[in-house]
PASEBA-1860 file (N, C-alpha, C; in nm, 3 decimals):
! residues 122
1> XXXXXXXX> 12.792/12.675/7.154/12.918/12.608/7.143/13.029/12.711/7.138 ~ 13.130/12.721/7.182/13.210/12.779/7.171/13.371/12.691/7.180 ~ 13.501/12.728/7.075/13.569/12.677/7.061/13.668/12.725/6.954 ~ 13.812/12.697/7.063/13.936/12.775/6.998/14.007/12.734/6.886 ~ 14.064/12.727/6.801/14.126/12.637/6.738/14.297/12.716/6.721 ~ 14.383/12.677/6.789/14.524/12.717/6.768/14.654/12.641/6.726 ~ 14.724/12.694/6.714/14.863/12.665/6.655/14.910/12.498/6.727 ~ 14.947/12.441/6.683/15.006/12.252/6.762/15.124/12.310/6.856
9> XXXXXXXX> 15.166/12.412/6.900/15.269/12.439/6.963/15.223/12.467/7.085 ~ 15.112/12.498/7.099/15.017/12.576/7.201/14.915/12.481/7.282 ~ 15.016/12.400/7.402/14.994/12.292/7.519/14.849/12.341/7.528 ~ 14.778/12.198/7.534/14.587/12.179/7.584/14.548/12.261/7.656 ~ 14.658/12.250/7.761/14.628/12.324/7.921/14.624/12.478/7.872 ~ 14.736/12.536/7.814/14.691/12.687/7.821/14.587/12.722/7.681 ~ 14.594/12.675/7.584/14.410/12.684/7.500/14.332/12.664/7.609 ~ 14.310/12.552/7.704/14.195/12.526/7.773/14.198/12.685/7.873
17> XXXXXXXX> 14.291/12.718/7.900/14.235/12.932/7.970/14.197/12.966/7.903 ~ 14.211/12.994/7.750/14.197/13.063/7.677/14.009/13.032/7.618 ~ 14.039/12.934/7.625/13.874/12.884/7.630/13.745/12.947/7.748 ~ 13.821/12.888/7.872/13.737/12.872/7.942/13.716/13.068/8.000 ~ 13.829/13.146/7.927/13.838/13.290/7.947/13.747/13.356/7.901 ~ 13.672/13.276/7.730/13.606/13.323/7.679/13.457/13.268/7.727 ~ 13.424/13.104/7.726/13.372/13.063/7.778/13.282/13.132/7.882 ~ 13.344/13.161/8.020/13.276/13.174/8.115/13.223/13.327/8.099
25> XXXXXXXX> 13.269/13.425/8.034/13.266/13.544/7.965/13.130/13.529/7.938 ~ 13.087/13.437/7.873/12.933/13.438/7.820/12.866/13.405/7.879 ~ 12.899/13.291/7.943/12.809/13.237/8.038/12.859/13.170/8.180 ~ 12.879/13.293/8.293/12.914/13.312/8.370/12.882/13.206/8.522 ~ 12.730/13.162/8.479/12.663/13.096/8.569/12.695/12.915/8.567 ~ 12.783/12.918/8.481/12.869/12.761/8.453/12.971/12.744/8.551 ~ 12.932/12.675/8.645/13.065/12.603/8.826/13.100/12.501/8.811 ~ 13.133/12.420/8.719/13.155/12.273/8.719/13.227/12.259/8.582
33> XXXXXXXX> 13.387/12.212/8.558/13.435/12.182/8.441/13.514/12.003/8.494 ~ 13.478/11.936/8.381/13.479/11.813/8.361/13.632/11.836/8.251 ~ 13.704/11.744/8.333/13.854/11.779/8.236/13.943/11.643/8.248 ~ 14.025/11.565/8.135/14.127/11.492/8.126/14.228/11.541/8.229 ~ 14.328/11.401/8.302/14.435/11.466/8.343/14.547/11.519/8.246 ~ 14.507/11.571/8.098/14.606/11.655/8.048/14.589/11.813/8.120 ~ 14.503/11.834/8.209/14.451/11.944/8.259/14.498/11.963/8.378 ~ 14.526/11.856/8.441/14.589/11.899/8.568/14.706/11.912/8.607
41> XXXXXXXX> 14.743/11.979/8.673/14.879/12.065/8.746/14.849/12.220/8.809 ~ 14.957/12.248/8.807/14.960/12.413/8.879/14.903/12.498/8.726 ~ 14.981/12.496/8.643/14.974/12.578/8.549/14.861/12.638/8.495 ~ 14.788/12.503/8.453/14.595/12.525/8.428/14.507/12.570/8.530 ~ 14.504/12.545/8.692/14.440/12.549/8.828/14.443/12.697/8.807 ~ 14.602/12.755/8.828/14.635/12.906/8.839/14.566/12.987/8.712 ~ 14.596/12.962/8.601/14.528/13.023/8.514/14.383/13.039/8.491 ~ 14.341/12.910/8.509/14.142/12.910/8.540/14.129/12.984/8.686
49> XXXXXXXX> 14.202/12.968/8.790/14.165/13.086/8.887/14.173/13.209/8.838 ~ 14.221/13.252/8.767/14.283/13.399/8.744/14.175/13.456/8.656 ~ 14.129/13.337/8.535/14.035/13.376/8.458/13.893/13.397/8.545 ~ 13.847/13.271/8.602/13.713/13.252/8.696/13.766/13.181/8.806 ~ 13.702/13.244/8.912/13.716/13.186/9.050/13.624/13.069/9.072 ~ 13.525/13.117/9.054/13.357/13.018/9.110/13.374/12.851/9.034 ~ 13.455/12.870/8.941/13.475/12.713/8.858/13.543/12.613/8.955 ~ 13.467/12.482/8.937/13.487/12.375/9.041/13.545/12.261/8.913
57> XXXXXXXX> 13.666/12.257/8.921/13.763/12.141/8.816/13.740/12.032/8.899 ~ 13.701/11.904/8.790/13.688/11.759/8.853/13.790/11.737/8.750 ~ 13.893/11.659/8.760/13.995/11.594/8.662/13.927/11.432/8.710 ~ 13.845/11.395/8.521/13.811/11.261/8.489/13.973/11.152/8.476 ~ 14.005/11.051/8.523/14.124/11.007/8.487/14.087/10.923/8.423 ~ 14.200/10.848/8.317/14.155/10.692/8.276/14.158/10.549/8.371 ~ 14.146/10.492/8.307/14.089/10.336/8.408/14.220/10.256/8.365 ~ 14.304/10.230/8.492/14.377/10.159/8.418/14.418/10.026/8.456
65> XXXXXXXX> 14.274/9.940/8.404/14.215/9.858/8.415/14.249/9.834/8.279 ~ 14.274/9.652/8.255/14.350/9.604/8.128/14.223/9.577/8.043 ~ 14.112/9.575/8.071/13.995/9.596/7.981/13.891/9.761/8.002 ~ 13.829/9.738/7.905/13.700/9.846/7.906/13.628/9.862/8.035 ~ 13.594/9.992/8.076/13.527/10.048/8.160/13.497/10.178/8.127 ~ 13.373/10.190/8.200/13.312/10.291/8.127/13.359/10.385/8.254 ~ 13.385/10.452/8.240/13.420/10.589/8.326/13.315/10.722/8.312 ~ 13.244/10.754/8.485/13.147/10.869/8.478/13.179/10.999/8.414
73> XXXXXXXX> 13.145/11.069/8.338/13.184/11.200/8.291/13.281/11.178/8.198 ~ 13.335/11.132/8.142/13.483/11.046/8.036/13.415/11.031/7.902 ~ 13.322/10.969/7.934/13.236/10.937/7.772/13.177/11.015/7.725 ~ 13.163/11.161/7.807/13.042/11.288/7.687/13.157/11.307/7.623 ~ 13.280/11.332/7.676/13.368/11.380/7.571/13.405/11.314/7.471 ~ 13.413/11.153/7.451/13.480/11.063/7.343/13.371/11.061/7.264 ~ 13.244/11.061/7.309/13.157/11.027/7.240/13.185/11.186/7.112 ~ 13.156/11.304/7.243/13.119/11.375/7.118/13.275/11.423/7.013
81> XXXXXXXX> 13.333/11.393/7.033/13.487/11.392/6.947/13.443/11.288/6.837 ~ 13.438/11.145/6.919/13.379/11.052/6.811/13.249/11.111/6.683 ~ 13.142/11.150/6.787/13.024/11.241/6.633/13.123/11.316/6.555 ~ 13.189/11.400/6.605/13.255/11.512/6.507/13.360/11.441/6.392 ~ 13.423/11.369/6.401/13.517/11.291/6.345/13.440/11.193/6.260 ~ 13.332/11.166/6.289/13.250/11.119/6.157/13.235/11.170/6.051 ~ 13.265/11.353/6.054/13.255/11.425/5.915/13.427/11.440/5.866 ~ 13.397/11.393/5.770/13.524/11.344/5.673/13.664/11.489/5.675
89> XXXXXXXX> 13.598/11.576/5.654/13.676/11.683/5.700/13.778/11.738/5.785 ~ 13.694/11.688/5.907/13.728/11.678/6.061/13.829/11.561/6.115 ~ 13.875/11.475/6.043/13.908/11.326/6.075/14.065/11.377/6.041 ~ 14.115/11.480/5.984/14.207/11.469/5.937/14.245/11.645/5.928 ~ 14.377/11.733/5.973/14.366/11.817/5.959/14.441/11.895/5.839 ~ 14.357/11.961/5.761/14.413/11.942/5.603/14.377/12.109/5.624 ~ 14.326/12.169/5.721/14.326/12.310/5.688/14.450/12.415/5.695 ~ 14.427/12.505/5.641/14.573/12.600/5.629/14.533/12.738/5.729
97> XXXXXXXX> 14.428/12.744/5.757/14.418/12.844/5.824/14.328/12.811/5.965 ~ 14.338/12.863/6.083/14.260/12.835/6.206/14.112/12.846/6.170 ~ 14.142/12.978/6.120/13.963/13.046/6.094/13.884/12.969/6.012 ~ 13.912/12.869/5.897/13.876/12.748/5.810/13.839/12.620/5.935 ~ 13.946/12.581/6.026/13.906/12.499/6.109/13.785/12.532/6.183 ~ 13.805/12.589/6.216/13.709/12.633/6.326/13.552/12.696/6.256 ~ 13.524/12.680/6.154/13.452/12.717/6.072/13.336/12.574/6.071 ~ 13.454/12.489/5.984/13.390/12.329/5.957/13.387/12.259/6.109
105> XXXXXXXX> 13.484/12.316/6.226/13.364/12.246/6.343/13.292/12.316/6.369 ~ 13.281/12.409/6.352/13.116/12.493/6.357/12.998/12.429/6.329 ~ 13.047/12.390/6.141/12.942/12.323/6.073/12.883/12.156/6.136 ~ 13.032/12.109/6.147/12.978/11.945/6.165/12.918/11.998/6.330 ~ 12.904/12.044/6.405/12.850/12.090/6.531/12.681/12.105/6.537 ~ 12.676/12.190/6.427/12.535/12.264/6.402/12.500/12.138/6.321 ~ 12.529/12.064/6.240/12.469/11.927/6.185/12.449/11.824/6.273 ~ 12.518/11.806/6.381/12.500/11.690/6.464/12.367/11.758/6.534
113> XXXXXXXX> 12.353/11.916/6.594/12.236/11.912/6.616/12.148/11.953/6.599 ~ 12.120/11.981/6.434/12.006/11.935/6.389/11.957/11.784/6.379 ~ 12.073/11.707/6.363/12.033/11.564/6.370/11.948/11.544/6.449 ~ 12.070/11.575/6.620/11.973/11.505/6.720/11.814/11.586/6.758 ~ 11.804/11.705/6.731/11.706/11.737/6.708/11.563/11.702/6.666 ~ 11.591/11.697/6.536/11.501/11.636/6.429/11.505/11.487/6.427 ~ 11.603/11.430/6.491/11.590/11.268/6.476/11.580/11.218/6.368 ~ 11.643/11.241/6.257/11.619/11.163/6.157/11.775/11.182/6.066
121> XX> 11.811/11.132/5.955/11.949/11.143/5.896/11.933/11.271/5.824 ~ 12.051/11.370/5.801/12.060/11.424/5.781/12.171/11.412/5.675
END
């Protein structure tokens, strides 16, 4: 898992370089990023080129359809926001420092998978 945690001043789109800078850094052999249209424009395209070339951006959009639909590739992400936000911690941001955030999603991260792991409550 890997994941930034920065300042509220600091637009999705440029954390998401900063991510995917470190990201692909490790694991280089990853061509396919699944992204909200908060991701698309020039700004993010140019910067993920600059960081990695070989990355192939699909921008998931919403449905805007006046009821529910399930949208392909849309739901790993709500879902797993939704697991994480189940730990009481996470639901609400009460930390004072990044390095504290990013700590406790560490934790609720490594708990969800031992869960799914082990299959049983944890």
């Amino acid at each position: 898992m890997q994941a930034i945690v920065h300042a509220a001043d600091v637009q999705d789109r440029d954390g998401g370089v900063l991510l995917m800078a470190s990201l692909f850094g490790l694991y280089p052999f990853l061509l396919k990023l699944y992204a909200d249209s908060g991701y698309q424009g020039p700004k993010f395209q140019d910067g993920l080129a600059y960081v990695c070339r070989q990355v192939n951006v699909e921008i998931v959009k919403r449905s805007d359809a006046g009821r529910f639909v399930v949208l392909p590739r849309r739901w790993i992400v709500e879902r797993t926001i939704a697991w994480l936000n189940r730990c009481r911690r996470l639901a609400k941001d009460w930390e004072r420092f990044n390095r504290n955030a990013l700590a406790f999603l560490r934790w609720a991260s490594i708990r969800l998978m031992i869960r799914k792991l082990c299959q049983t409550s944890v």
